[in-house]
TORKOL-4160 file (C-alpha; in steps of 0.2 Angstrom, whole numbers, padded with zeros to 4 digits, m for minus):
387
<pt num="1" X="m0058" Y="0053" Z="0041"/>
<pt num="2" X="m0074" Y="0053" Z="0030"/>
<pt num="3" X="m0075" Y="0073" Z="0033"/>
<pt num="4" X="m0058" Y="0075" Z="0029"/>
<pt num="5" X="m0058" Y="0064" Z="0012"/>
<pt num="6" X="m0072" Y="0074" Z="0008"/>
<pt num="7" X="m0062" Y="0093" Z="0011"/>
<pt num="8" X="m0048" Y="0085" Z="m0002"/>
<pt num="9" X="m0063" Y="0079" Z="m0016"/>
<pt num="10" X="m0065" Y="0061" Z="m0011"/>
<pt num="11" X="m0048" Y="0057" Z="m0020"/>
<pt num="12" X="m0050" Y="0037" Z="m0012"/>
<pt num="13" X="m0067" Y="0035" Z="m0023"/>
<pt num="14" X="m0055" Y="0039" Z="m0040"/>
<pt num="15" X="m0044" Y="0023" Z="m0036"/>
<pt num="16" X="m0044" Y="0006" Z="m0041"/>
<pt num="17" X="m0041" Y="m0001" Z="m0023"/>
<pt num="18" X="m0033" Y="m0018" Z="m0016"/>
<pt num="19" X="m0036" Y="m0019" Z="0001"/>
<pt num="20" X="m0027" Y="m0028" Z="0015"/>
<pt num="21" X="m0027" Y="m0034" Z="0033"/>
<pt num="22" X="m0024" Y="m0047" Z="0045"/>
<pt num="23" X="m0011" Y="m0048" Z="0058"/>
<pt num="24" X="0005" Y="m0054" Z="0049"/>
<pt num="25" X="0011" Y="m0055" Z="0033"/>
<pt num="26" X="0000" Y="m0040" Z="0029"/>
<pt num="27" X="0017" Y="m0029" Z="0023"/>
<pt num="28" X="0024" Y="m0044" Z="0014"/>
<pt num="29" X="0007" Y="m0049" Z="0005"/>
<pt num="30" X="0007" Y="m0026" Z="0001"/>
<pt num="31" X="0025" Y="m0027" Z="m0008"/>
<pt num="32" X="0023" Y="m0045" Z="m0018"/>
<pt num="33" X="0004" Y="m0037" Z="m0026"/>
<pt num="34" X="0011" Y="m0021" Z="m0030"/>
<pt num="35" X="0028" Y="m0030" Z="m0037"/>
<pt num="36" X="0017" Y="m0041" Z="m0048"/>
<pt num="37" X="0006" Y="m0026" Z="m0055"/>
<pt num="38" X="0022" Y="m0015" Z="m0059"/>
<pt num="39" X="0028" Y="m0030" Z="m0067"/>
<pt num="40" X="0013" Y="m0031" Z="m0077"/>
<pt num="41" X="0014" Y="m0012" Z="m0083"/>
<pt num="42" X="0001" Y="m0006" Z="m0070"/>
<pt num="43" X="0008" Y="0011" Z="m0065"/>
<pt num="44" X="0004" Y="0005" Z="m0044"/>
<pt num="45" X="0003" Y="0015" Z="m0027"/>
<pt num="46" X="0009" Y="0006" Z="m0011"/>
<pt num="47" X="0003" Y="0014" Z="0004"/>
<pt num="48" X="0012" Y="0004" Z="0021"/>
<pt num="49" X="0014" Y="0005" Z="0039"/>
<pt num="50" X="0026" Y="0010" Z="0049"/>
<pt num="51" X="0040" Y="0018" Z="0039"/>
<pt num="52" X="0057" Y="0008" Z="0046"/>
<pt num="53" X="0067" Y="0026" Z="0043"/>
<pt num="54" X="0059" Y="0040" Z="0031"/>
<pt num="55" X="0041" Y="0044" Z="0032"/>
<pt num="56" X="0040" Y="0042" Z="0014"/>
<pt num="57" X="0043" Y="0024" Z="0015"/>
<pt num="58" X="0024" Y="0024" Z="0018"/>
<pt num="59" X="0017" Y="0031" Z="0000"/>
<pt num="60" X="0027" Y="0024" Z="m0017"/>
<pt num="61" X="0021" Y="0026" Z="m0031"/>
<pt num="62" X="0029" Y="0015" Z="m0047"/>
<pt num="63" X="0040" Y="0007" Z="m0035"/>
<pt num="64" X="0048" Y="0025" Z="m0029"/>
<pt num="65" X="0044" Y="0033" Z="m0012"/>
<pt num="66" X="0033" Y="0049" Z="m0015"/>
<pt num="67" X="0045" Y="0065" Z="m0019"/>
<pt num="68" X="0047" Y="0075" Z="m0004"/>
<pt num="69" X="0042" Y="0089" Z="m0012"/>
<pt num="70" X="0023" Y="0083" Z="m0016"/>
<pt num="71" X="0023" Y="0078" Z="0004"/>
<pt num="72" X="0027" Y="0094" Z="0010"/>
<pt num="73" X="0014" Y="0101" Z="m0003"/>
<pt num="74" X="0001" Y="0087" Z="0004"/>
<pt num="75" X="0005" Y="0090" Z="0022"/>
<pt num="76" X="0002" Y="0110" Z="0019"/>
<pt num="77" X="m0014" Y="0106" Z="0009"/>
<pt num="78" X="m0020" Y="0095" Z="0024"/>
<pt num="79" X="m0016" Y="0110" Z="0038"/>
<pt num="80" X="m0025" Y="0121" Z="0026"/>
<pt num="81" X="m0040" Y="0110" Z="0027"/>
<pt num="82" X="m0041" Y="0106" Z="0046"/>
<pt num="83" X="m0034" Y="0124" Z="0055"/>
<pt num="84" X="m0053" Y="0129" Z="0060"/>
<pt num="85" X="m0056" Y="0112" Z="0065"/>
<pt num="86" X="m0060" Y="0112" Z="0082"/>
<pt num="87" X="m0046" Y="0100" Z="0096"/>
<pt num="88" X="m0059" Y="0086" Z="0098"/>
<pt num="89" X="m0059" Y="0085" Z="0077"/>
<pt num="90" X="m0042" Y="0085" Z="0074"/>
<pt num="91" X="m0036" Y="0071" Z="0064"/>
<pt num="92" X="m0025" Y="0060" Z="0071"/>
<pt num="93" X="m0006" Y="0057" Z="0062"/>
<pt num="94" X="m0011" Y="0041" Z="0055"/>
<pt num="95" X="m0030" Y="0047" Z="0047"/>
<pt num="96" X="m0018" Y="0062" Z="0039"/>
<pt num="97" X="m0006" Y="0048" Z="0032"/>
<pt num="98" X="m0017" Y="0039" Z="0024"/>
<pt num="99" X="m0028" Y="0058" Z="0017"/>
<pt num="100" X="m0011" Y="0062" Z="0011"/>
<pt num="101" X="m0008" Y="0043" Z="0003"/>
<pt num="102" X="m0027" Y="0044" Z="m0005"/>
<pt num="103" X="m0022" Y="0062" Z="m0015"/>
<pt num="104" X="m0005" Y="0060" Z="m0018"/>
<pt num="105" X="m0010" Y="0042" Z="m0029"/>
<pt num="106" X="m0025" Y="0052" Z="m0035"/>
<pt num="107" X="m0015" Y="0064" Z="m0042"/>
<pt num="108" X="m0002" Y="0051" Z="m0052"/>
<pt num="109" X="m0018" Y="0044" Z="m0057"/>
<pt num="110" X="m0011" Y="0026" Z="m0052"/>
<pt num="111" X="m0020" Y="0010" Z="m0062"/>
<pt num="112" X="m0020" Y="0001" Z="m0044"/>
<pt num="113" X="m0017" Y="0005" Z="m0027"/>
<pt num="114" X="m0013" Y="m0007" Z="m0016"/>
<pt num="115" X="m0019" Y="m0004" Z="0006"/>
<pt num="116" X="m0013" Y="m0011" Z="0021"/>
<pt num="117" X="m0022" Y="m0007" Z="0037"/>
<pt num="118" X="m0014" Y="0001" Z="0052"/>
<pt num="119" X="m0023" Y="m0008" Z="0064"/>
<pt num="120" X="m0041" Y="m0018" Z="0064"/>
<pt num="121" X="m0051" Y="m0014" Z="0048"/>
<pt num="122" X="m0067" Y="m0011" Z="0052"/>
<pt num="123" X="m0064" Y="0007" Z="0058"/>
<pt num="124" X="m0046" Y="0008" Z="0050"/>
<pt num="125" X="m0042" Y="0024" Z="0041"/>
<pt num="126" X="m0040" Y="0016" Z="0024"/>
<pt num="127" X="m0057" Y="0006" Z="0027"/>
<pt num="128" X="m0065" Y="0022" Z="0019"/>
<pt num="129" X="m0060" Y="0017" Z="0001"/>
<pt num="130" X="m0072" Y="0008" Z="m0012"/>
<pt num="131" X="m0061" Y="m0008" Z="m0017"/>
<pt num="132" X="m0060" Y="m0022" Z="m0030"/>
<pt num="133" X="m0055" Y="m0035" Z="m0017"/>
<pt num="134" X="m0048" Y="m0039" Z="m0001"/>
<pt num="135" X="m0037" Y="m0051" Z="0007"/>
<pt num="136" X="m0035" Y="m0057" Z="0026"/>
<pt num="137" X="m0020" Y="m0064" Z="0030"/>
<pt num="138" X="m0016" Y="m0073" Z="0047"/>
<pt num="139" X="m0024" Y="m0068" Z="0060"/>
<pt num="140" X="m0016" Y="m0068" Z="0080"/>
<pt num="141" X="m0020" Y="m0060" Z="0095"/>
<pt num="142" X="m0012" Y="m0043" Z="0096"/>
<pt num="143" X="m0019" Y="m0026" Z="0102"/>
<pt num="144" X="m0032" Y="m0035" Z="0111"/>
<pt num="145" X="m0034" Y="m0017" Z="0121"/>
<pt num="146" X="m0042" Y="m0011" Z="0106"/>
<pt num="147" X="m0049" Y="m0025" Z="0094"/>
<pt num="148" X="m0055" Y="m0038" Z="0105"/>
<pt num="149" X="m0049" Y="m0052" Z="0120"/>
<pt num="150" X="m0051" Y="m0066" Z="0110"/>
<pt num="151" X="m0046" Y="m0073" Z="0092"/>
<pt num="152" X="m0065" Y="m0072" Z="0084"/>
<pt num="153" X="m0065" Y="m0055" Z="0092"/>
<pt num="154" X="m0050" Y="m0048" Z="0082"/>
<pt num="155" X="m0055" Y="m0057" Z="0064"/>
<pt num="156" X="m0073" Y="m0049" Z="0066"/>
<pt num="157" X="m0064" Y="m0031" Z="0067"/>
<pt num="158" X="m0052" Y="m0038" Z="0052"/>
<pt num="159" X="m0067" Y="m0043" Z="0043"/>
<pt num="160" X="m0073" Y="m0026" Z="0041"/>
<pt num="161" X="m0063" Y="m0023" Z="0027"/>
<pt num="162" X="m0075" Y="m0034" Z="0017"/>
<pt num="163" X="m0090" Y="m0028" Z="0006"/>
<pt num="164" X="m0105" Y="m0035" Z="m0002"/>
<pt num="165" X="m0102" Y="m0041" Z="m0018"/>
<pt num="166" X="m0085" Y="m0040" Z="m0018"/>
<pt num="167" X="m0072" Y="m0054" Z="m0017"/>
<pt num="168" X="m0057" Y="m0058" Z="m0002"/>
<pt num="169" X="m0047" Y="m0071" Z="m0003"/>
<pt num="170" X="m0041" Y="m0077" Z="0017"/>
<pt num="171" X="m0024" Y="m0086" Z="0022"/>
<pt num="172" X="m0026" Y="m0100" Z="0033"/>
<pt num="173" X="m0032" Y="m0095" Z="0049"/>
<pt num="174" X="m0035" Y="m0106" Z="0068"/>
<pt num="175" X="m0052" Y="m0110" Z="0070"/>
<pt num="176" X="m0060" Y="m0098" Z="0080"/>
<pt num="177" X="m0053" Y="m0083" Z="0067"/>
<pt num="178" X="m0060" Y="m0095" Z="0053"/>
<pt num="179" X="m0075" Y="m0097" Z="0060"/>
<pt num="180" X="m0077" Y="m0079" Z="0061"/>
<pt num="181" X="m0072" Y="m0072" Z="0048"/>
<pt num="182" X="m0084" Y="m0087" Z="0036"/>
<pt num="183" X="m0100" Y="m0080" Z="0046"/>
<pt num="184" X="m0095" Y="m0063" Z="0042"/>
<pt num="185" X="m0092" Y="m0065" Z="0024"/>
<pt num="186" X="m0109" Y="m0074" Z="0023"/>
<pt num="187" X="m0118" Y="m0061" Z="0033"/>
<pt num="188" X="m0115" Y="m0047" Z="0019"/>
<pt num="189" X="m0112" Y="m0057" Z="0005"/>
<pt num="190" X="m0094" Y="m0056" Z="0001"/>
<pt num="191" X="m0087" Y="m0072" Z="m0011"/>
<pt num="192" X="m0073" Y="m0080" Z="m0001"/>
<pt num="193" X="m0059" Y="m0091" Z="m0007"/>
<pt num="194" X="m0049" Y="m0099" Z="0005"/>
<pt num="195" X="m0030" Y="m0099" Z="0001"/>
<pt num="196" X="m0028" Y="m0118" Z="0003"/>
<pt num="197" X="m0008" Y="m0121" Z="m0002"/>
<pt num="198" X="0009" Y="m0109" Z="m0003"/>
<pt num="199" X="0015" Y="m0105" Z="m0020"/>
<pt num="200" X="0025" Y="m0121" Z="m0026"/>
<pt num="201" X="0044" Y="m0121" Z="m0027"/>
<pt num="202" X="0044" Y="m0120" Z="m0048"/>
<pt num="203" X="0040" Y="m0101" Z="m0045"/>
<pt num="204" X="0056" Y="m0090" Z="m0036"/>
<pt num="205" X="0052" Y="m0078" Z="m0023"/>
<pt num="206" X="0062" Y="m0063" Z="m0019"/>
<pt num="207" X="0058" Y="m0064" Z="0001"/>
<pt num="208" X="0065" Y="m0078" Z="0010"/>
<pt num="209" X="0054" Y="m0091" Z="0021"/>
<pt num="210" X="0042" Y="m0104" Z="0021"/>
<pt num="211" X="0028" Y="m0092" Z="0026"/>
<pt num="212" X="0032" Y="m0079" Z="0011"/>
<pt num="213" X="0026" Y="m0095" Z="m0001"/>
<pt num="214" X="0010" Y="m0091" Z="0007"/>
<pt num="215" X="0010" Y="m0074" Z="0006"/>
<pt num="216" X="0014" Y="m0076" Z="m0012"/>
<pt num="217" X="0001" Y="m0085" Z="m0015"/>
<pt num="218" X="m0010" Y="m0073" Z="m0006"/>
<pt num="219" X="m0005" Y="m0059" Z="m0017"/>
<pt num="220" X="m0005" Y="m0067" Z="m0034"/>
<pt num="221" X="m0025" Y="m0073" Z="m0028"/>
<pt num="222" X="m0028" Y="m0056" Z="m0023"/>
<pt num="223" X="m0023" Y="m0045" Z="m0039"/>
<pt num="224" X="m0033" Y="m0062" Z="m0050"/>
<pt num="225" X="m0050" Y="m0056" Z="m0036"/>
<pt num="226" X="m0047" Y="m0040" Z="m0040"/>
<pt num="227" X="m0048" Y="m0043" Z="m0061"/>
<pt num="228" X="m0033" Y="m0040" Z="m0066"/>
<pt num="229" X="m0025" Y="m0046" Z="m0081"/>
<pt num="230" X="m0007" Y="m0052" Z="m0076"/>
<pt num="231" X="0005" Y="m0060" Z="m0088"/>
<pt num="232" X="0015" Y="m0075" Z="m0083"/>
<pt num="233" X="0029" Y="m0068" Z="m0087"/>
<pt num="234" X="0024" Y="m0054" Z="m0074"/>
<pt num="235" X="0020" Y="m0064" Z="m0061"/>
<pt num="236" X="0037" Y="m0072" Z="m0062"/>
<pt num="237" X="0047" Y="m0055" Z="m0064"/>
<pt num="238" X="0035" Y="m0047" Z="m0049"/>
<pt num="239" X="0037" Y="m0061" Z="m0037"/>
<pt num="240" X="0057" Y="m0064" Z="m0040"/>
<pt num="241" X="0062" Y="m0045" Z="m0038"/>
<pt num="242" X="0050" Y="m0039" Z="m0023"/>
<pt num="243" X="0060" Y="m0028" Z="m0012"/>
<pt num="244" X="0054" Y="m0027" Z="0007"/>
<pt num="245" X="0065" Y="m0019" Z="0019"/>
<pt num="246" X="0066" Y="m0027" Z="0037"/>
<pt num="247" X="0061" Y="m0046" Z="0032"/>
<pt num="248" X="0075" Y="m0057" Z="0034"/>
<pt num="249" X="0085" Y="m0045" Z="0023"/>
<pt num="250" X="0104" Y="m0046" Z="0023"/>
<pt num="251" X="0118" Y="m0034" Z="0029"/>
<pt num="252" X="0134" Y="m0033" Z="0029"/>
<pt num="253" X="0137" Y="m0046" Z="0015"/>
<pt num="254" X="0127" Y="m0057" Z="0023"/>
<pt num="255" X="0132" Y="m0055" Z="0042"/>
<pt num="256" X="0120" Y="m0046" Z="0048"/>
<pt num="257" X="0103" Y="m0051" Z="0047"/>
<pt num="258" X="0085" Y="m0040" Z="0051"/>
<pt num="259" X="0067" Y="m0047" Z="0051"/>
<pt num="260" X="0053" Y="m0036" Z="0058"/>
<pt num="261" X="0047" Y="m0051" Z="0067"/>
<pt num="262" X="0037" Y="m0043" Z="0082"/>
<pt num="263" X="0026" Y="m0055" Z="0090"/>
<pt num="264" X="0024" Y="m0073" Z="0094"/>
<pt num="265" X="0015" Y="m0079" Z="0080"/>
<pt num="266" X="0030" Y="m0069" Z="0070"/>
<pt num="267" X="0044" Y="m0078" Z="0079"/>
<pt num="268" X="0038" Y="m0094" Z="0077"/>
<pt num="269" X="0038" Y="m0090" Z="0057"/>
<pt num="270" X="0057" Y="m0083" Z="0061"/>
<pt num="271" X="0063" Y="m0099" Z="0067"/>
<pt num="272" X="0055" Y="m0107" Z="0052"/>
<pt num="273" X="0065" Y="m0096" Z="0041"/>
<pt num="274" X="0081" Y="m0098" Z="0050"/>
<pt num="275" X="0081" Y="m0117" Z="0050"/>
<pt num="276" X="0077" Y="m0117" Z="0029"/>
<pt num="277" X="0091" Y="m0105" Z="0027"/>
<pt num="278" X="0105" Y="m0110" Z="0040"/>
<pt num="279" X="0099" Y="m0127" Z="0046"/>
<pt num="280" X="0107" Y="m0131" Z="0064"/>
<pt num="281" X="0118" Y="m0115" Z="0064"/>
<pt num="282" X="0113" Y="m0104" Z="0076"/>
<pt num="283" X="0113" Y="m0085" Z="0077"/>
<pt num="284" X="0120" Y="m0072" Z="0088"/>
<pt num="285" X="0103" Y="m0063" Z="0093"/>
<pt num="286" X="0098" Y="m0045" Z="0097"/>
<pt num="287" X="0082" Y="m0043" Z="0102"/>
<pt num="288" X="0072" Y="m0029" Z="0108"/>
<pt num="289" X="0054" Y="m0028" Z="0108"/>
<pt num="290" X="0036" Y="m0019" Z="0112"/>
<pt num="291" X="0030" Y="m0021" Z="0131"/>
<pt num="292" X="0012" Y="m0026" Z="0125"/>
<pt num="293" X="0017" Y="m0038" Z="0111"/>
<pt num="294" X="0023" Y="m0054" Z="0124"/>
<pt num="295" X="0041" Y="m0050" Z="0121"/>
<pt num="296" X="0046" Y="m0063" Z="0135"/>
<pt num="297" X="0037" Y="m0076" Z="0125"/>
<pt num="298" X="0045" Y="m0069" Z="0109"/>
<pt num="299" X="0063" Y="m0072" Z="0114"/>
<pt num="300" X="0058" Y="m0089" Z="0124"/>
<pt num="301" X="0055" Y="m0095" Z="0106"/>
<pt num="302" X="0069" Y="m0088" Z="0098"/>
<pt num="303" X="0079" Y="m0095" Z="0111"/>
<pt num="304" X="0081" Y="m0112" Z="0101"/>
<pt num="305" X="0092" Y="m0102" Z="0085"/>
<pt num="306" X="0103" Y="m0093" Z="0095"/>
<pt num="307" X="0120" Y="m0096" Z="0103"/>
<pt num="308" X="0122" Y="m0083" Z="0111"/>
<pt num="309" X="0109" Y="m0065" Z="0117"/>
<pt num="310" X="0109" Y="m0047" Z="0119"/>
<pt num="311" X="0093" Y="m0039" Z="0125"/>
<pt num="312" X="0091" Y="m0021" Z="0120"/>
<pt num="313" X="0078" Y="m0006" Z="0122"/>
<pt num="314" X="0068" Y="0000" Z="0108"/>
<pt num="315" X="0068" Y="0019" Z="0102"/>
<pt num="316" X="0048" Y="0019" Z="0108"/>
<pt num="317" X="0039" Y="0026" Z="0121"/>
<pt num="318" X="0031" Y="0009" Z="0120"/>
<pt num="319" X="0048" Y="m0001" Z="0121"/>
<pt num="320" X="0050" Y="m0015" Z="0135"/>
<pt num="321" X="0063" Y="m0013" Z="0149"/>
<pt num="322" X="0075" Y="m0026" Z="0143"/>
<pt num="323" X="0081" Y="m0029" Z="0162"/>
<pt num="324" X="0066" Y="m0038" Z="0164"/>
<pt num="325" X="0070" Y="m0053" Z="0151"/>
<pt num="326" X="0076" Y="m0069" Z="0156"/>
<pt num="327" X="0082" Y="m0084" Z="0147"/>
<pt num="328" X="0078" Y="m0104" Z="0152"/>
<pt num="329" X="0094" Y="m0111" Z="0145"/>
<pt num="330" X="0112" Y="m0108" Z="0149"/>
<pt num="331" X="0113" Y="m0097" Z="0134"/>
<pt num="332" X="0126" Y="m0083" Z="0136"/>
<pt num="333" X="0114" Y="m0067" Z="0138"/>
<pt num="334" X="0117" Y="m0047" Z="0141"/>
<pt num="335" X="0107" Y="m0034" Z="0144"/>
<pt num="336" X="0115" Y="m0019" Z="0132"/>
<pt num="337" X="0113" Y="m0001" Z="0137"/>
<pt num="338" X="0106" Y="0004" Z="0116"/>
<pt num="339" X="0107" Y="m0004" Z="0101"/>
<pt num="340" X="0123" Y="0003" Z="0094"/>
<pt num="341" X="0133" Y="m0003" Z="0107"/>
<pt num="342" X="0126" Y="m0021" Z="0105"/>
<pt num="343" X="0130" Y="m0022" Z="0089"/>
<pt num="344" X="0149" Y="m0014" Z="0093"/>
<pt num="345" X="0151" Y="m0028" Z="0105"/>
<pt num="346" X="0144" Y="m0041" Z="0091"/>
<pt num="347" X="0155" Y="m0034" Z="0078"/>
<pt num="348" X="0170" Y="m0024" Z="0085"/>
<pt num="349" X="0175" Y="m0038" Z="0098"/>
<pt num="350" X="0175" Y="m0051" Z="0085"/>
<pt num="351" X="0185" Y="m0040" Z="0072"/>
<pt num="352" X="0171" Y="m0048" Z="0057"/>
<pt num="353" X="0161" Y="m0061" Z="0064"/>
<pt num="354" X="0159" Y="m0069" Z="0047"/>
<pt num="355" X="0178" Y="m0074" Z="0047"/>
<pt num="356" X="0180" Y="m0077" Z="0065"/>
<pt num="357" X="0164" Y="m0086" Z="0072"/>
<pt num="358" X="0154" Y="m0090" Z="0058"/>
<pt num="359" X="0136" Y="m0084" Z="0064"/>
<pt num="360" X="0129" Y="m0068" Z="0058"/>
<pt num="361" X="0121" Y="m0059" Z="0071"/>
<pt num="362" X="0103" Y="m0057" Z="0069"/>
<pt num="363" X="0091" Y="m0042" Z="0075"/>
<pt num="364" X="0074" Y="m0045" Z="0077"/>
<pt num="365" X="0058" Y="m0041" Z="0090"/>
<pt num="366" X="0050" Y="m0025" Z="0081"/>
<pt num="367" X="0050" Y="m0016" Z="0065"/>
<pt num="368" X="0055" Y="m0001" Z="0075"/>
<pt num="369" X="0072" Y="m0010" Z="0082"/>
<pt num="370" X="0075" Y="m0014" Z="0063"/>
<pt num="371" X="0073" Y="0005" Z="0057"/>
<pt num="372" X="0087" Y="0009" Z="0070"/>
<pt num="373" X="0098" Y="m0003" Z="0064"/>
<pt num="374" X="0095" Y="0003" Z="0047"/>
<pt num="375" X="0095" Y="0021" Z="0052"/>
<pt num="376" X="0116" Y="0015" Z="0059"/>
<pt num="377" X="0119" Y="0009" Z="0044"/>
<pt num="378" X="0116" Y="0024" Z="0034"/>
<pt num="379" X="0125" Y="0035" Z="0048"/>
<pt num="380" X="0109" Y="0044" Z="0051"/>
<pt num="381" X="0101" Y="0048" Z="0068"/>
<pt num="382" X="0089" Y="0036" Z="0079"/>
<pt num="383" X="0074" Y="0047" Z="0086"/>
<pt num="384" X="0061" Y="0038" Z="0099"/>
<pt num="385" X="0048" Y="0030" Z="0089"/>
<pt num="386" X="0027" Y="0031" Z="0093"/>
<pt num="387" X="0019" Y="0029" Z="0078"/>
C-alpha cells in the first residue's frame, strides 16, 4: 500500500484526515462527521465500505458519489502504475479502493476527509494516512480469524489507528476492549477522551435509534478533536439531514424496512431501535446473513420483534446456507429459495401489508442482503457479492 501511495505522489499526506474504526457504528459515525463538516462549509471526502449497490457509494465527495468518469480515469491511472508489478505485489481490490479514494480527494482538494477502516486498523489500508484525530467506536468480536480470539485482541488491532500526539475520542466499550485500548493509547502517547453520554434529545438526528445518539456524539467529538471550527447552527443542520443508506431506512412509504445489522452486537442495537420506534408491534422478518458472523445467534435475538420469519441466502460466496436455521419459538418460519421471492410472498400474498396486516416487513442480517433489496427496488440486477 505504501509503494503504491508513493507511485500516485503520496496524495493521503495532502489531506486533512478523520480517521475511524471499531466494529459497529463505524459507517454511521463516517456519514454524521462528514454531514456536520458539509454543513459547516468544509468541502468533505467520505470514503466507506462496502458499497450497498454502486461502487461509487465508496468515495463522495461534497455529499455526491465520485463521477464515474474520474473513477474510470483513477482505475486506468492505477493499472498504469502496477502492470510490471510482479503476482505476489499486486494490490488487492480493497488497497486500490482506498489509492483511488486517497487521489480522487487529493485531486478536489477537499478541506477534510473523513476514513472508515475495512477491517482492523493497525494494517488497514487507510491506516497509511497522517490524521488530525481518530475515533473508536464499539468494539465486538468479529473476524477473529484475522484480528484476534479474544476482545482485547481485536481492540489492540483497532488501536492501531492511533498516533502519538494525536487525539481519539472512544465509544463505550466492555472491559477487556477498554482496558486495551487505554494501555495502548498510554503506550504512544495518544490523548483519549472517553465518550461518556449519547447526544441529548434537544438535538434531532436524522438516523433512527438509541445507539445513533451515541454515534452522534461520537462524531460531533471527533470533528471538535480534530480542530475544527463547527457552528451551532451546522451541527444542528449536519446531524438532522445525514443520509445513510441501509440503517433502519424506510421503503415503500414506510412498509418496508432495511438495517445493515450484521452481527450480534448489531442485532441487539436492532431490537433496541424497533421497540423505540414500534413498541410491542412486531415485524415480519427477512433475514439472511454471513456464515462467519453467528447468524443462528443473530436471528435467535431478533426472534423476540417478529411475528413471523423467512430465512433467505445472501448474494455472497460467504453467504450462510439458510436450511440450516432454526427458530425456538412457535414463530411461523420459511426457508425462501432468494430474496425476491421472499419479499413477493411478503408483499404480493398480502395485496399491501400496510393496509392489510399492519407490520412492515423488515430485512436485515448483512449490508450485502440490503444492497440486493435495494438493487430490486431500483429494477437493476443482484450480482454475488465478495468484497
Amino acid at each position: 500500500m505504501e509503494q503504491l501511495l508513493a507511485e500516485l505522489g503520496n496524495p493521503e499526506k495532502k489531506l486533512p484526515i478523520l480517521h475511524v474504526a471499531g466494529t459497529n457504528g463505524k459507517g454511521s459515525v463516517c456519514a454524521f462527521t462528514e454531514s456536520i463538516l458539509r454543513s459547516s462549509g468544509y468541502k468533505t471526502g467520505l470514503y466507506t465500505s462496502p458499497h450497498l449497490v454502486d461502487f461509487a457509494e465508496r468515495i463522495q465527495i461534497n455529499g455526491v458519489q465520485a463521477e464515474q468518469s474520474l473513477i474510470n480515469e483513477g482505475i486506468s491511472r492505477l493499472r498504469r502504475l502496477t502492470s510490471q508489478w510482479s503476482a505476489q505485489d499486486q494490490p488487492t481490490y480493497f488497497e486500490l479502493a482506498t489509492a483511488l479514494a486517497f487521489d480522487l480527494f487529493s485531486q478536489a482538494a477537499c478541506d477534510a476527509v473523513v476514513l472508515e477502516t475495512g477491517l482492523g486498523g493497525r494494517l488497514d489500508a487507510t491506516n497509511t494516512s497522517s490524521k488530525l484525530a481518530s475515533a473508536v467506536t464499539p468494539i465486538a468480536m468479529d473476524h477473529t480469524e484475522w484480528l484476534g480470539a479474544t476482545l482485547g485482541e481485536i481492540a489492540r488491532e483497532k488501536a492501531g489507528i492511533m498516533r502519538r500526539g494525536i487525539p481519539t475520542v472512544i465509544a463505550p466499550q466492555e472491559e477487556e476492549a477498554r482496558e486495551s485500548l487505554t494501555s495502548y493509547a498510554l503506550s504512544i502517547g495518544s490523548p483519549c477522551q472517553w465518550i461518556s453520554q449519547p447526544l441529548g434529545n434537544e438535538l434531532k438526528i436524522g438516523l433512527a435509534g438509541p445507539h445513533q445518539r451515541w454515534n452522534a456524539a461520537l462524531a460531533l467529538a471527533l470533528t471538535e478533536a480534530g480542530g475544527f471550527v463547527i457552528p451551532r447552527n451546522a451541527v444542528v443542520s449536519g446531524l438532522a439531514n445525514v443520509v445513510w443508506p441501509g440503517r433502519f431506512q424506510r421503503l415503500r412509504g414506510g412498509s418496508l424496512i432495511l438495517d445493515g445489522a450484521h452481527n450480534l452486537h448489531a442485532a441487539r442495537s436492532l431490537v433496541e431501535t424497533w421497540k423505540e420506534q414500534f413498541g410491542d408491534s412486531r415485524c415480519r422478518l427477512i433475514f439472511g446473513a454471513l456464515a462467519d458472523k453467528d447468524p443462528q445467534s443473530m436471528l435467535n435475538e431478533l426472534e423476540c420483534i417478529a411475528s413471523e420469519i423467512s430465512v433467505v441466502p445472501v448474494c455472497s460466496s460467504r453467504g450462510a446456507d439458510p436450511g440450516l436455521f432454526e427458530v425456538s419459538s412457535s414463530i411461523p418460519f420459511s426457508v425462501s429459495g432468494s430474496l425476491k421471492e421472499a419479499l413477493g410472498e411478503m408483499f404480493q400474498v398480502r395485496d399491501g401489508i400496510s393496509a392489510v396486516s399492519g407490520r412492515p416487513v423488515l430485512v436485515t442480517g448483512s449490508l450485502f442482503l440490503v444492497g440486493e433489496v435495494l438493487a430490486l427496488e431500483a429494477g437493476g440486477l443482484v450480482a454475488p457479492r465478495s468484497q
